[in-house]
C-alpha positions as CSV (number, residue, x, y, z in Angstrom):
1,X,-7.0,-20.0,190.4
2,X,-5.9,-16.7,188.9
3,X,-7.5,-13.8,190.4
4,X,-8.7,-10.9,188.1
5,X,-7.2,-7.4,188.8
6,X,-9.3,-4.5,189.6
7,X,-8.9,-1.9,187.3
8,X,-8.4,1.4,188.8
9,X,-10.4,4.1,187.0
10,X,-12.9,2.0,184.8
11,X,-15.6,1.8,186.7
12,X,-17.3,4.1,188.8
13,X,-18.3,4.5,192.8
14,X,-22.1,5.9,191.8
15,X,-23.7,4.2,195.4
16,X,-23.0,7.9,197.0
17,X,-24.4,10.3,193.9
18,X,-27.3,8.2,193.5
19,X,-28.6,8.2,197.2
20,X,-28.2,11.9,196.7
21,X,-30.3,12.5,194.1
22,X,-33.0,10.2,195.7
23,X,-32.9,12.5,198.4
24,X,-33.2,15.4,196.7
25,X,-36.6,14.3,194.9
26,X,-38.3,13.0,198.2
27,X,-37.4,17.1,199.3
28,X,-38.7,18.3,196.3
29,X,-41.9,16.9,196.4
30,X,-42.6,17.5,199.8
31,X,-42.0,21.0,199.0
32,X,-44.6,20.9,196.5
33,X,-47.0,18.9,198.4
34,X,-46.7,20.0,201.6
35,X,-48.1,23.8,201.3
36,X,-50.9,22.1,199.2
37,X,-51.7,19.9,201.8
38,X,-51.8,22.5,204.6
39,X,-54.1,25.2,202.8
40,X,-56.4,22.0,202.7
41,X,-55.8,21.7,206.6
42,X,-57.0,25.4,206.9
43,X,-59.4,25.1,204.4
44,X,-61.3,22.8,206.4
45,X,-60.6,24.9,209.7
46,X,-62.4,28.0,208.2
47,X,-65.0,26.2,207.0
48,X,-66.1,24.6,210.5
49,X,-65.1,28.1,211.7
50,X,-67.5,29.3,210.1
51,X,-70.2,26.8,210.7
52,X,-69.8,27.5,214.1
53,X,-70.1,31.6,213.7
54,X,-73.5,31.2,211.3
55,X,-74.8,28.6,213.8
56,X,-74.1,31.3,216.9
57,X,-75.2,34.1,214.7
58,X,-78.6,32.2,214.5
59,X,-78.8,31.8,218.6
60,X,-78.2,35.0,219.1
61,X,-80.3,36.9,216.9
62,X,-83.5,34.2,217.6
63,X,-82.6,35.0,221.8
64,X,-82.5,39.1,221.1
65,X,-85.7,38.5,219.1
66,X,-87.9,36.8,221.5
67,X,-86.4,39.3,224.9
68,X,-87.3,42.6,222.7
69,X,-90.8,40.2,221.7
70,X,-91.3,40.2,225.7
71,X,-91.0,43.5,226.8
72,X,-92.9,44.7,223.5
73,X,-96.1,45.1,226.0
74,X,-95.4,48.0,228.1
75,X,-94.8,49.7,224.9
76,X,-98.2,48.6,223.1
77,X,-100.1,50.2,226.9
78,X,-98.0,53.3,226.6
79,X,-98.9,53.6,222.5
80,X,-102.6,52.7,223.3
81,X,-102.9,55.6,226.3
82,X,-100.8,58.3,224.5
83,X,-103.7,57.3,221.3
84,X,-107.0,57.6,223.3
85,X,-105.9,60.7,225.2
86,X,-104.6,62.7,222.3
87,X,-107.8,62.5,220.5
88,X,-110.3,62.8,223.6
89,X,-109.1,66.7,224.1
90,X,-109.2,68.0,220.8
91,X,-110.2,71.5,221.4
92,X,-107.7,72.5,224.9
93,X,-104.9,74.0,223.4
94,X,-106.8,76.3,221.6
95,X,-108.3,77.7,225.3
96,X,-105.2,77.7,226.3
97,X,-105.1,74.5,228.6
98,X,-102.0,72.4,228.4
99,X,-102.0,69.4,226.5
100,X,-100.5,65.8,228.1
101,X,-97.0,65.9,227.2
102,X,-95.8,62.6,226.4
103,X,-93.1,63.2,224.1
104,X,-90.8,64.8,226.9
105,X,-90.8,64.3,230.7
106,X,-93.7,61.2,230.9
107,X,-91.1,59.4,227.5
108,X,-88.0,59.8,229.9
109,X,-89.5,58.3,233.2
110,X,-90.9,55.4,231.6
111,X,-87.5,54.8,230.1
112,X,-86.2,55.0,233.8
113,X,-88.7,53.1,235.5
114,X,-88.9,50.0,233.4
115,X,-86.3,47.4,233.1
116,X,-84.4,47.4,229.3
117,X,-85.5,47.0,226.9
118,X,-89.0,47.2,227.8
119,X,-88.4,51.5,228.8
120,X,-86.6,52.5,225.2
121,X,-89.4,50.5,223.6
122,X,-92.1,52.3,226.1
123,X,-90.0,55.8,225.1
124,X,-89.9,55.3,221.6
125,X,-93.6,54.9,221.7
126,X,-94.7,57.9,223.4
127,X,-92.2,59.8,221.4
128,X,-93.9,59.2,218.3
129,X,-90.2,57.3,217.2
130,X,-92.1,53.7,216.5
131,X,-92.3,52.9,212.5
132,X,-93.8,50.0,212.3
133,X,-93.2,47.5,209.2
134,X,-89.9,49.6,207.7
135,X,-86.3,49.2,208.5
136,X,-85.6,50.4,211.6
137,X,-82.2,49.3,212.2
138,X,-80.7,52.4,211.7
139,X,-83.1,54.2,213.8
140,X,-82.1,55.2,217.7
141,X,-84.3,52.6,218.6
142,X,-82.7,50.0,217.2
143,X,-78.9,51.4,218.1
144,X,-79.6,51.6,221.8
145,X,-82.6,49.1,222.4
146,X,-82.4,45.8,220.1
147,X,-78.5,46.1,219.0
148,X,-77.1,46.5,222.8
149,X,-79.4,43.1,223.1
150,X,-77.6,41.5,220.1
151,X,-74.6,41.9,221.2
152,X,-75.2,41.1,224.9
153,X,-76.6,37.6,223.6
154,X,-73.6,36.7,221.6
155,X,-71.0,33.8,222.3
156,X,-67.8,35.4,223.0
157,X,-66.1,32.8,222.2
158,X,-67.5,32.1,218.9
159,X,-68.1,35.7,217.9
160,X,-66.3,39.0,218.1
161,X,-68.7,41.6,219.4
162,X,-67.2,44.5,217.2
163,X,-68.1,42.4,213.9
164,X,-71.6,42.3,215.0
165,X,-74.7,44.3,214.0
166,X,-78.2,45.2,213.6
167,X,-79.0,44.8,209.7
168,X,-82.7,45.0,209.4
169,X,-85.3,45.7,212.1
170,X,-88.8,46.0,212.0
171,X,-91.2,46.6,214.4
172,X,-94.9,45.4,214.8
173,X,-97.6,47.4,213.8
174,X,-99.1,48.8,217.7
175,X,-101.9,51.0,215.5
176,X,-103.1,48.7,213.2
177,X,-102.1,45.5,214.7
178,X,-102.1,44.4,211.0
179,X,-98.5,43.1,211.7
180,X,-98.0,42.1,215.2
181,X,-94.6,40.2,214.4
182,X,-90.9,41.4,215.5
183,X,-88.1,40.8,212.9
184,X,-84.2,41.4,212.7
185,X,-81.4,40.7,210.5
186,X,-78.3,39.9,212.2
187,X,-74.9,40.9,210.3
188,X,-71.4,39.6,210.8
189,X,-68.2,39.8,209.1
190,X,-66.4,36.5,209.1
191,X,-62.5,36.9,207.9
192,X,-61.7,34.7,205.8
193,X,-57.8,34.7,206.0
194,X,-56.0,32.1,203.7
195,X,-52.6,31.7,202.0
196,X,-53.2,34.3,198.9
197,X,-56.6,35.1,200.0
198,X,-58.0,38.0,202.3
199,X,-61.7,38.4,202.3
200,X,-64.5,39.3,204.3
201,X,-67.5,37.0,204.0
202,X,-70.9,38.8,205.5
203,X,-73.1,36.4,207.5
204,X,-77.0,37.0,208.0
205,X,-79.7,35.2,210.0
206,X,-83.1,36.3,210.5
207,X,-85.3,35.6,213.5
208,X,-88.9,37.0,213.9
209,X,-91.4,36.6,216.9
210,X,-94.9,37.1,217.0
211,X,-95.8,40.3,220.0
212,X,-98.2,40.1,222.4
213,X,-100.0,43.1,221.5
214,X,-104.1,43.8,222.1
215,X,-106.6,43.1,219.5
216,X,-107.3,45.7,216.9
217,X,-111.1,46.1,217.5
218,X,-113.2,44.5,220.5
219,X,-115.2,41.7,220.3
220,X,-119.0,42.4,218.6
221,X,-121.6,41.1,221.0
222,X,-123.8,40.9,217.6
223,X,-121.4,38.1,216.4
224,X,-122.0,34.6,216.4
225,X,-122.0,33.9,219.7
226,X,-125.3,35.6,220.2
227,X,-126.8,33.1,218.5
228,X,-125.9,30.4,220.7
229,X,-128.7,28.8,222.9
230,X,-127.0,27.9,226.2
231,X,-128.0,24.8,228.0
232,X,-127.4,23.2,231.1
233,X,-128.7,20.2,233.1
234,X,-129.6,20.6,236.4
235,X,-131.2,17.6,238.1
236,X,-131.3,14.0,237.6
237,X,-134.3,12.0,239.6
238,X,-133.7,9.9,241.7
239,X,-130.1,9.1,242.4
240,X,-129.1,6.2,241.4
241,X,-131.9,5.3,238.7
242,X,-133.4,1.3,239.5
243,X,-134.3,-0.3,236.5
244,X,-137.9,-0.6,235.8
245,X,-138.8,2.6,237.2
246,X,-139.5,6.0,236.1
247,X,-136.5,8.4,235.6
248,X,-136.5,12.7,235.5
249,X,-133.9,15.1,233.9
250,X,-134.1,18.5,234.7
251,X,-132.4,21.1,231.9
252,X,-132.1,25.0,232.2
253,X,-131.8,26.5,228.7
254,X,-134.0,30.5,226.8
255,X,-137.3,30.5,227.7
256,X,-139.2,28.9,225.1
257,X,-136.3,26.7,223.2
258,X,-136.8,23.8,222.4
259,X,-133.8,20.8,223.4
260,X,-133.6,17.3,223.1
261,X,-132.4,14.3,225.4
262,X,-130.6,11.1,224.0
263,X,-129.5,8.5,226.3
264,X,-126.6,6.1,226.2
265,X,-126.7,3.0,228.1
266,X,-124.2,-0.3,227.2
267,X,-126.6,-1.6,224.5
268,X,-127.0,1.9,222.7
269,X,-129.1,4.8,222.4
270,X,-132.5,4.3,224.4
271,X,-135.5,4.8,222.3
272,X,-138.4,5.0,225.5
273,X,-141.2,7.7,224.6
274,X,-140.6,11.3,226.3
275,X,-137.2,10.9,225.3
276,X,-136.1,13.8,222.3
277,X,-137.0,17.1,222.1
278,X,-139.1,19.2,224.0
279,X,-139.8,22.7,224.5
280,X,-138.7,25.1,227.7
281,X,-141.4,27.2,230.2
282,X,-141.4,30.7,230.7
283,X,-138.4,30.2,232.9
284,X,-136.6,28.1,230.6
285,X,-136.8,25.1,232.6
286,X,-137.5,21.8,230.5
287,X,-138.3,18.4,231.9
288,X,-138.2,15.0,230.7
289,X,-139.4,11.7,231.7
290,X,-139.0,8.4,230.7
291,X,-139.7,4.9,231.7
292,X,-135.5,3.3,232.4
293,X,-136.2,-0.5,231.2
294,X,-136.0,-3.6,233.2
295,X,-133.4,-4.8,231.1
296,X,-130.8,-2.1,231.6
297,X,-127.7,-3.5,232.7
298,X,-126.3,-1.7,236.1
299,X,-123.5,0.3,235.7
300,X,-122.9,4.2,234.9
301,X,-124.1,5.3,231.6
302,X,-124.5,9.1,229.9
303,X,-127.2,11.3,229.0
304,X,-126.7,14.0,226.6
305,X,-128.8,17.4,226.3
306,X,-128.7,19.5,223.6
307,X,-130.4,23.0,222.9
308,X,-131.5,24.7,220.0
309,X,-128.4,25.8,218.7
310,X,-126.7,22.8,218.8
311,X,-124.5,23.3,222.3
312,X,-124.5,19.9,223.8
313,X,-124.1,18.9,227.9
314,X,-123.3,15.5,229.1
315,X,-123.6,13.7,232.4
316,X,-123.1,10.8,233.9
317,X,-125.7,8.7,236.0
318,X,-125.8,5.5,238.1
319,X,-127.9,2.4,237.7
320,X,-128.4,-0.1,240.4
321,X,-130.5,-3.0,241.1
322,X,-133.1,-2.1,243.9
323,X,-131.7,-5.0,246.1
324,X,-128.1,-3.3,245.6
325,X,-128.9,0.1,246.4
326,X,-130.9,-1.5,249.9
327,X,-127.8,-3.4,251.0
């Protein structure tokens, strides 16, 4: 069989070229993916970043919140004497006399002797430096009392202490006591560093506690609870009670009430005469007497007494057969 002859120069070698040129294209779109693909990576970094810093933001301002919300109490006592002295010696410095000074030396001790925050808050009461409801973030109050606290309750290793701050503070009305709540507005600056982009975003969480601060006016005795009648039972006769026989209950309540006496055994209310209301003596003692049925099933029941006003007093009692109580 004849074999055919190669021809030299008619046809091409193209295995090298085109395994080039493959090559080439897998390079140039990794090149265009690949930066894609990584700001995506860090994309999604930042973004858990950041979840992370608003989420320790939050712990730290509702911490800072509720320690300045404890020691808010030595200042209320401080606020409270400074207010009922002031006004007590109205007419001294005109004689001549000197006045309390509680602006000056007593502000500065109490800073000294209580623990912080509790003796900038007591200072910046006496000093006259507490404004209660506005924005006192700006104030020395909140630069060297609630900030200091901000920052000492932040995660180092979520949070970078010199991107912290004290946006918004305000303080609870110690005068008033129409707003006894603490509130501040925590500030951060997050970077937000990406391929082509260079921003700051600003973080804020608020946090607000209520104070433990005295009541604005005292109690009124006039007020409803002077119209309460009280009542309490002193004696049940005898002890236990033996069905069949007669039965005493003994309540204290104001002379000359009137109070009533229900009954509960296991079948219900008791309906025997002398039970219900009846009037207190002179001394406010009021007695009833009843006849405990020979039915009543042994066992301890209630009796309930209740006066005038509708205050109620409960005890228990026994019932036992005669033969029972012998052996």
């Amino acid at each position: 069989m004849k074999q055919l002859k190669r021809l030299a120069g008619l046809i091409k070698r193209r295995g090298s070229d085109w395994g080039r040129r493959e090559h080439g294209s897998m390079v140039l779109e990794a090149a265009l993916v690949m930066p894609l693909l990584l700001i995506v990576l860090l994309l999604f970094i930042m973004m858990i970043r950041l979840c992370a810093v608003q989420m320790a933001l939050q712990s730290a301002a509702s911490q800072t919140v509720r320690q300045v919300a404890t020691h808010i109490r030595p200042a209320d006592l401080a606020f409270q004497k400074a207010s009922s002295s002031i006004p007590a010696l109205p007419n001294l410095g005109s004689f001549g006399l000197p006045l309390p000074d509680w602006g000056g030396d007593l502000a500065k001790e109490a800073a000294g002797w209580l623990p912080a925050p509790a003796g900038v808050l007591a200072s910046a009461a006496l000093e006259g430096n507490w404004q209660p409801v506005t924005d006192a973030a700006a104030t020395e109050l909140g630069r060297t009392a609630v900030e200091p606290q901000l920052q000492q309750f932040a995660d180092e290793a979520v949070l970078q202490k010199e991107h912290l701050s004290l946006s918004h503070l305000s303080l609870p009305d110690l005068k008033e006591k129409q707003q006894p709540f603490l509130t501040i507005v925590a500030e951060y600056e997050f970077p937000f560093s990406l391929p082509f982009i260079n921003r700051k975003i600003v973080l804020r969480e608020q946090a607000s506690e209520r104070v433990w601060v005295s009541d604005a006016a005292p109690a009124r005795e006039d007020s409803a609870e002077a119209d309460v009648t009280p009542i309490q039972i002193v004696s049940i006769q005898p002890v236990p009670l033996h069905p069949g026989n007669k039965a005493t209950v003994t309540a204290l309540t104001s002379p000359g009430a009137s109070a009533s006496l229900t009954v509960n055994y296991k079948s219900g209310t008791s309906i025997a005469k002398h039970l219900g209301s009846a009037t207190a003596d002179a001394n406010g003692y009021v007695q009833w007497t009843w006849l405990v049925s020979g039915n009543t099933t042994p066992g301890t029941w209630e009796l309930t007494a209740t006066s005038a006003s509708g205050e109620t007093v409960s005890m228990h009692f026994n019932v036992t057969k005669k033969e029972d109580s012998a052996s």
